[in-house]
N, C-alpha and C positions, 0 to 999 in steps of 0.2 A: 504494500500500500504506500509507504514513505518512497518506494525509487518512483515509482510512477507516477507520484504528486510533484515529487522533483524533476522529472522528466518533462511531464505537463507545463509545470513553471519554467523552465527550461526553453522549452519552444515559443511558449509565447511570449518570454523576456526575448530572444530570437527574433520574434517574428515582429513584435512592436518596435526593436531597434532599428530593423530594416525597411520598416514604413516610414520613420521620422526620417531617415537617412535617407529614404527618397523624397524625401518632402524637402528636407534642406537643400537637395541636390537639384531637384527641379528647379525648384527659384532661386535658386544662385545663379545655376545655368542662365532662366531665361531674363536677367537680371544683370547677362554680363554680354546675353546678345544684343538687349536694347542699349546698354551701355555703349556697342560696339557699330553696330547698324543704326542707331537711331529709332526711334520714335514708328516707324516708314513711312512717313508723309515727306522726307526729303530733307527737310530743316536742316537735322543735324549732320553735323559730320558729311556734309556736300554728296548727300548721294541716296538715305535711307537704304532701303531692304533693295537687294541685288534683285533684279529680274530676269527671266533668261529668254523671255519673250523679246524680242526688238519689237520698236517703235515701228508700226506703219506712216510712210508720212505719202 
């Protein structure tokens, strides 16, 4: 009864660490591409979000 209670807490101390750890990781990430890219309206940093569509003129 005691290993399997410890097992159980085990996994879910496990399994909640690797939820906040992707929670931190997501918005750092997307937090260091608007840093990096801009806003994508263009303003910043002279160019916004890359496109890979060209311009029809």
């Amino acid at each position: 009864m005691v290993k399997s209670t410890l097992n159980f807490n085990r996994e879910l101390g496990m399994t909640l660490g690797i939820t906040v750890f992707g929670i931190v990781q997501s918005h750092v990430f997307a937090s260091e591409l608007v840093s990096f890219f801009g806003n994508g309206n263009g303003s910043e940093h002279g160019g916004g979000w890359i496109c890979a569509i060209p311009a029809w003129s």
